[in-house]
C-alpha positions, 0 to 999 in steps of 0.5 A: 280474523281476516274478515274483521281486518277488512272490515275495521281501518284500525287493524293495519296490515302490512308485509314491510316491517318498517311501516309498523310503529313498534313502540306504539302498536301490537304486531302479530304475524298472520299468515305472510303479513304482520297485523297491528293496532295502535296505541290510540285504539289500544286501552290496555292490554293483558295477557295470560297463558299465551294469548293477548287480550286487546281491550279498546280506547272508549274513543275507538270505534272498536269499543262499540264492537268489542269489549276485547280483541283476543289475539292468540298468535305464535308471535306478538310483539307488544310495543313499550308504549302500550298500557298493560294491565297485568 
């Protein structure tokens, strides 16, 4: 995953936790550092048997990419503004 989180500004990475905007973001941990998207690159999200499913905002340049970002992690928080589609 590292390489995209360098390549792409949408995925934010961060060792403080007070910079993550919890309500609005998925976070998972990676190594030392927690990782996260918002809810304006974020359509939806969906999960099933333990791995979450990121599928990008048409808007996001991330839809020209991907169709879905699969994060599959120890920890991942989805915040209570993040649309799912369970």
């Amino acid at each position: 995953m590292e390489p995209f989180i360098e390549k792409f500004i949408e995925f934010k990475k961060t060792k403080n936790t007070a910079e993550i905007p919890w309500d609005n973001a998925v976070v998972w941990k990676e190594n030392d550092f927690f990782i996260y998207i918002t809810n304006e690159e974020i359509r939806y999200v969906s999960w099933s048997f333990g791995v979450v499913s990121i599928i990008p905002h048409p808007d996001s340049i991330l839809s020209k990419y991907f169709n879905a970002v699969i994060i599959n992690s120890d920890i991942i928080f989805v915040g209570k503004n993040i649309k799912t589609g369970n």
